[in-house]
C-alpha positions in Angstrom: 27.5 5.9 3.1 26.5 6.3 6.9 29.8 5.4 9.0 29.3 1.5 11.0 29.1 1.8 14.6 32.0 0.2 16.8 29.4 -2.1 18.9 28.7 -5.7 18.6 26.2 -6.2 16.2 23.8 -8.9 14.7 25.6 -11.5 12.6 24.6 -11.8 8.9 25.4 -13.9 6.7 24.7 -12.8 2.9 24.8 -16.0 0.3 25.7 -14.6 -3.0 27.9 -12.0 -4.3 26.4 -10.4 -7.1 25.3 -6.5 -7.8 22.5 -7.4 -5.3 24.0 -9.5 -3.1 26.9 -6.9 -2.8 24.4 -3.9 -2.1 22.4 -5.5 0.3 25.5 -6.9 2.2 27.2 -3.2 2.1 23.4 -1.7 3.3 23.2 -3.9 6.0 27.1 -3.4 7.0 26.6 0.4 7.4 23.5 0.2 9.2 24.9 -1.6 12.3 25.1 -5.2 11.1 27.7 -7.4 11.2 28.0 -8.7 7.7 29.8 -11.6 6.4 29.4 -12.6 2.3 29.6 -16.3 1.7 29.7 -16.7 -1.9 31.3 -19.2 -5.1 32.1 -16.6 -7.8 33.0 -12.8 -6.4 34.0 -9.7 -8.4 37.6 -10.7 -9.1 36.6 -14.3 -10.9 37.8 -14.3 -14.3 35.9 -18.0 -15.7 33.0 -17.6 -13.5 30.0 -19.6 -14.5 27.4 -17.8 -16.7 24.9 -18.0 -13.3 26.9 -15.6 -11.9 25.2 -13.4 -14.1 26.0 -9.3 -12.8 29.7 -9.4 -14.9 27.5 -9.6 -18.2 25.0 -7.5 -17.5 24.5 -4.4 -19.9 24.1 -2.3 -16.6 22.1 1.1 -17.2 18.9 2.2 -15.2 15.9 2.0 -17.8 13.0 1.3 -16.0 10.5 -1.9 -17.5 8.2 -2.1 -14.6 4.5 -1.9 -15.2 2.5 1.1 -14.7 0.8 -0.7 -11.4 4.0 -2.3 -9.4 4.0 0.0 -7.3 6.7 -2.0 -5.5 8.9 -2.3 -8.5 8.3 1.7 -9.2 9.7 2.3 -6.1 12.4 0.1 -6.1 13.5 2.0 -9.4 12.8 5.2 -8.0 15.7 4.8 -5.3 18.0 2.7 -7.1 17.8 5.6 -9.6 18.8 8.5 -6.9 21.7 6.2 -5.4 23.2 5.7 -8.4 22.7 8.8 -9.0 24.7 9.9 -6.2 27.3 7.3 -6.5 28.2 9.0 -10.0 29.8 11.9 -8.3 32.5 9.3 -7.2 35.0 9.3 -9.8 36.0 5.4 -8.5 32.4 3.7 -9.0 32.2 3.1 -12.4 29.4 5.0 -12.7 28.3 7.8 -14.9 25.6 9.8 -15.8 24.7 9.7 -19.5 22.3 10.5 -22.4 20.0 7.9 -23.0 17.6 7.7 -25.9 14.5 4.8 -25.6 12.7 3.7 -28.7 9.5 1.9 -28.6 7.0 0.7 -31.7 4.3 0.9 -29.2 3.3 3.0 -26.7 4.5 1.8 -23.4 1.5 3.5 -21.6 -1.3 2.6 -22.7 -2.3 6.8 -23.4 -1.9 9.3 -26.2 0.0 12.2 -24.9 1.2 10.5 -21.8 4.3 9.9 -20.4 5.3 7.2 -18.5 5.2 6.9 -15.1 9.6 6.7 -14.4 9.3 10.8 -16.5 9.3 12.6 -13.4 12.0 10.7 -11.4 14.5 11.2 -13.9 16.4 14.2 -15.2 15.9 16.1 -18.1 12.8 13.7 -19.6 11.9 14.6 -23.2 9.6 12.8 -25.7 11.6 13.2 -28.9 10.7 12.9 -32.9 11.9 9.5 -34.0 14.6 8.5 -36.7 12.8 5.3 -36.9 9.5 5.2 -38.4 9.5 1.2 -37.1 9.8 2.7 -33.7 7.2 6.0 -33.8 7.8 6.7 -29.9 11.2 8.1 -28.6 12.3 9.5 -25.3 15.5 11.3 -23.7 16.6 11.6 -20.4 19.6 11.3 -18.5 20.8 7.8 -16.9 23.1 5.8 -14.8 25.5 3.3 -16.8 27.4 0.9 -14.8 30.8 -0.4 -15.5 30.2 -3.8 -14.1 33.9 -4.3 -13.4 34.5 -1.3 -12.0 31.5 -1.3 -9.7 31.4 -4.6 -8.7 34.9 -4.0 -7.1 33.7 -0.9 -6.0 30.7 -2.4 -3.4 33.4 -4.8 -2.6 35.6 -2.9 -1.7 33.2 -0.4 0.3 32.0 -3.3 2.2 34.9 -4.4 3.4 36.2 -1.2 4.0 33.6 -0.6 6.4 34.4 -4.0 7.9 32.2 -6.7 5.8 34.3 -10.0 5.5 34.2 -12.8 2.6 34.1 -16.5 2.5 34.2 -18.1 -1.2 32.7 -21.4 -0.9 29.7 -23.2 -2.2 27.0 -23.7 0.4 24.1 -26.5 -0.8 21.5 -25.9 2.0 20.7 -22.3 3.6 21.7 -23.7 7.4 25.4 -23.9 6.0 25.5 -20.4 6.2 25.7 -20.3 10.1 28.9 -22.3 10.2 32.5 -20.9 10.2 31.5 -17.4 10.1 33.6 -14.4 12.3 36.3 -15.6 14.5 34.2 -15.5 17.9 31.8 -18.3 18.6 28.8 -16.2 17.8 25.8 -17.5 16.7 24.3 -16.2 13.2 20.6 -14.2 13.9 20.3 -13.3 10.5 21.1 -15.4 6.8 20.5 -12.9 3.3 19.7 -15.2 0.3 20.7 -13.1 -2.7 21.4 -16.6 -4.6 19.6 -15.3 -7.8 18.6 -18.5 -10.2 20.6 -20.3 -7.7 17.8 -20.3 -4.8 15.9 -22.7 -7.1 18.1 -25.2 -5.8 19.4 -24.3 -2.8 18.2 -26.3 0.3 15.7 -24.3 2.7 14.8 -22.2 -0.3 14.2 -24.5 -3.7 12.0 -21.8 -5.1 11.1 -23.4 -8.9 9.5 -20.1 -9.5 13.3 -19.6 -10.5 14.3 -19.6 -13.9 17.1 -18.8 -17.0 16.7 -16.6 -19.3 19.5 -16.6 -21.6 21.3 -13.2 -22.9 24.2 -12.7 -25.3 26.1 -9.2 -26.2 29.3 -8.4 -28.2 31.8 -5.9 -26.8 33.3 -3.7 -28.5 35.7 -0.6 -28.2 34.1 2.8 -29.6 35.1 5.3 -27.4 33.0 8.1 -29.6 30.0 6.9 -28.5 28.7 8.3 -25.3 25.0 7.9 -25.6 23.0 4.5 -24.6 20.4 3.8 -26.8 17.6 1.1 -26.5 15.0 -0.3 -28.8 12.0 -2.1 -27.1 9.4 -4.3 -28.7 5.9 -5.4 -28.0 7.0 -8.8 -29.3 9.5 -8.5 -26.0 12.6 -7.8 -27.8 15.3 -5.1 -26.9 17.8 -4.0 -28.8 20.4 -2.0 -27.1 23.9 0.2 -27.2 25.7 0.9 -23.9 28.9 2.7 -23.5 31.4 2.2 -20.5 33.7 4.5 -18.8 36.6 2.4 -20.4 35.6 3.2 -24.0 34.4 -0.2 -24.8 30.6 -0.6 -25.8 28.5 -3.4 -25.1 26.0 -4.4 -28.3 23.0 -6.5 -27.3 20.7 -8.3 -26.9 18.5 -11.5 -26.2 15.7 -12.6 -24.1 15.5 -16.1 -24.4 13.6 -17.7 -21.4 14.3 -21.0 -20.1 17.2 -20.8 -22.4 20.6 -22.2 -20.7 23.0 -22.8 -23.5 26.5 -21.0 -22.7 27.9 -21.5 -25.8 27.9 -18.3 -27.7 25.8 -18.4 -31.0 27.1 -17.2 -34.3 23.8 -16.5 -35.8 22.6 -13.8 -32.6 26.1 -12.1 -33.0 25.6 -11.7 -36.9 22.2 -10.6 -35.8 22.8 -8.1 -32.8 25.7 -6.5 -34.8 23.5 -6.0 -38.1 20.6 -4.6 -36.0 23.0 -2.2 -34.5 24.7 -1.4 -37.6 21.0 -0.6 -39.2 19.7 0.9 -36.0 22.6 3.1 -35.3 25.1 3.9 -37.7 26.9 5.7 -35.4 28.7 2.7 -33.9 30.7 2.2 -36.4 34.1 4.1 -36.9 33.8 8.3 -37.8 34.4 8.7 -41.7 33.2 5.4 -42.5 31.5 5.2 -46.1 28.4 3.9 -46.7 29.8 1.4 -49.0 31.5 0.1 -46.1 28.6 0.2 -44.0 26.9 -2.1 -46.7 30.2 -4.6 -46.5 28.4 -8.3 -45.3 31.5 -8.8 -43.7 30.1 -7.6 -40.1 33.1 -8.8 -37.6 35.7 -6.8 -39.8 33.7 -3.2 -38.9 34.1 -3.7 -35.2 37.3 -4.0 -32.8 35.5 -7.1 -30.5 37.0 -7.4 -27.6 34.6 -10.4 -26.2 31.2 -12.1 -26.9 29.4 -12.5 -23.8 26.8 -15.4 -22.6 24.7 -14.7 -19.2 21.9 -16.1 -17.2 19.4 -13.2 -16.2 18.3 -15.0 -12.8 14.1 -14.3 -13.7 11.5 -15.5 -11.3 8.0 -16.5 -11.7 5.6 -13.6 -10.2 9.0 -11.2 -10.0 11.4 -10.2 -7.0 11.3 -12.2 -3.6 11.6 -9.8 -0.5 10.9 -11.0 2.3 11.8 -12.4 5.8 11.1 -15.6 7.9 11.4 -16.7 11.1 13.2 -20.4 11.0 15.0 -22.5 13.4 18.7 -24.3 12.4 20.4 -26.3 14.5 19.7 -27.7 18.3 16.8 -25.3 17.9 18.5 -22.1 17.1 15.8 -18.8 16.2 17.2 -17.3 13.1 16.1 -14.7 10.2 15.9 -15.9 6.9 15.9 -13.4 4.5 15.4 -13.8 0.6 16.1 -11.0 -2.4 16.6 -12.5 -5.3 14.8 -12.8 -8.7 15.1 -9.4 -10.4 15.8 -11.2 -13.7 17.7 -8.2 -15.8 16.5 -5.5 -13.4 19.1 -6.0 -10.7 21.2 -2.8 -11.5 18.4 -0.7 -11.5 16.3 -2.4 -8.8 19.4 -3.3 -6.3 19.2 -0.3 -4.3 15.5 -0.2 -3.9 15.1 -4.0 -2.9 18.0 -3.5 -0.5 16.5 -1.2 1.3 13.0 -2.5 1.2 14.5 -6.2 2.5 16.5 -3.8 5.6 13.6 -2.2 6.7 11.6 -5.8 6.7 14.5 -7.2 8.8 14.5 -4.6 11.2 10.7 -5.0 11.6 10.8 -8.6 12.2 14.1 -8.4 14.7 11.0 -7.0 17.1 8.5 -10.1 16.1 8.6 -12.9 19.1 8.4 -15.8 17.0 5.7 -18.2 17.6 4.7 -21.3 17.2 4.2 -20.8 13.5 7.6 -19.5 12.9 9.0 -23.1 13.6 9.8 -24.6 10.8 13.5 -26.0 11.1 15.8 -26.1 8.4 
């Protein structure tokens, strides 16, 4: 990370503290910003609600963009080589691993070609299949995210670097430029990296914003070390993904506009039958097949929790972007918006970051006029 300047600096204010909230604060805070995180659920919360959805997350880099985003392509693209790099910190909670994609369709669209994410990562192969219901495999190597680990880990960079926190619940976007810093500065810049949150948070209220409901079962299996994902036409995605503590998380579900956070017995019996089918390997070394066949799914597995998240989706994708606003007596600020990466914020974080810094930077050289006036 580039080292922050000792000069006075623009005041930010970033609302929201998850994986992107926490990379976009730490971007801005090394790149001569004055950074201030105001958030209601960081890192360290234990009963967070299920909004506060980057805990949960499965957390590897598998590109789903389409073929044409050529926004989203490159928003993968640099979130892949940062994490990238960030592996080589023993501390981050990141790791490179195999990974091993199934699909029972051909995600390109073309016979014989791969898709477009081949070349940016290392060591792409197309593979025979073990699954005649999924007749396309590849293999590459991947980021996988400890969430705990590296949730603490931005933290703790960005206040290292000298990013400070505020937990509290702000209801309108103009809250943000109140008790922030100890000198009597006035705030040129407020981050909204609210996720589903920004539907109902005043100045933004985007109902593009939506749930979409996801539930996993961890486990501990410390032999596996591969991360394996099975991807449907139909939309469904089936997936294994090993941490660095030797615990595994089993998923998933897609269920848009979903928000129950009660955790359903009838998707865990189904994402831990799946697995069992899809992947023998999860379960325990030495274990018979006659075990294997056992109906009594929760006794093959050491669970150590059954997980319920909010992916925070969004209607036409990502928001990056940045307006000009006024709060207050009349006050010019920046109002800048990332949010809406549904369950692409690991692997997009980086990428959006930087696109939203180099927006700021252009607009900090805009003279606002008279159509920038809209108070808040």
């Amino acid at each position: 990370m580039p080292t922050p300047e000792r000069r006075e600096r623009p005041l930010v204010v970033v609302i929201g503290a998850g994986v992107v909230g926490l990379t976009t604060a730490l971007l801005l805070q090394c790149n001569n910003y004055d950074v201030t995180i105001i958030a209601s659920e960081f890192p360290k919360d234990e009963k967070a609600h299920p909004d506060y959805a980057s805990p949960k997350a499965g957390a590897h880099w598998r590109s789903m963009c389409d073929e044409d985003d050529v926004r989203a392509k490159e928003y993968d693209t640099l979130s892949y080589r940062t994490l990238q790099e960030l592996a080589k910190d023993p501390y981050s909670g990141v790791k490179i691993r195999n990974a091993i994609d199934y699909y029972d369709y051909n995600p390109t669209g073309h016979e014989g070609r791969s898709p477009w994410w081949s070349s940016v990562v290392e060591d792409f192969q197309v593979i025979p299949s073990t699954n005649p219901d999924f007749p396309i495999a590849y293999s590459y190597k991947t980021p996988v995210v400890t969430p705990s680990i590296y949730l603490q880990f931005l933290l703790r960079q960005f206040q290292e670097a000298g990013g400070r926190v505020q937990q509290r619940t702000l209801s309108h976007v103009s809250e943000a430029s109140l008790w922030v810093g100890t000198k009597p500065r006035p705030v040129n810049i407020i981050v909204n990296c609210t996720g589903f949150r920004a539907r109902y948070l005043g100045g933004a209220q985007d109902t593009r914003c939506y749930q979409t409901r996801g539930q996993t079962a961890v486990i501990r299996a410390s032999w596996v070390n591969e991360t394996v994902t099975w991807i449907s036409k139909t939309g469904s995605i089936m997936y294994v993904i090993p941490r660095s503590n030797g615990e595994v998380v089993l998923g998933g579900s897609h269920e848009a506009y979903q928000n129950n956070y009660l955790v359903s017995g009838a998707k865990t019996t189904h994402i831990l039958k799946t697995i069992i089918q899809r992947y023998p390997k999860i379960l325990t070394p030495g274990t018979t097949a006659a075990y294997a066949a056992n109906p009594d799914l929760l006794s093959k597995f050491d669970i150590v929790d059954l997980k319920v998240g909010f992916r925070p989706s969004r209607i036409g994708g990502v928001r990056v972007e940045v307006e000009h606003g006024r709060i207050g007596c009349g006050q010019h600020v920046l109002i800048a918006h990332n949010y809406g990466h549904g369950g692409a914020g690991y692997q997009a974080s980086w990428g959006s970051a930087y696109d939203l810094l180099r927006q700021i930077e252009k607009s900090q050289k805009e003279v606002p006029g008279d159509h920038y006036q809209a108070r808040l």
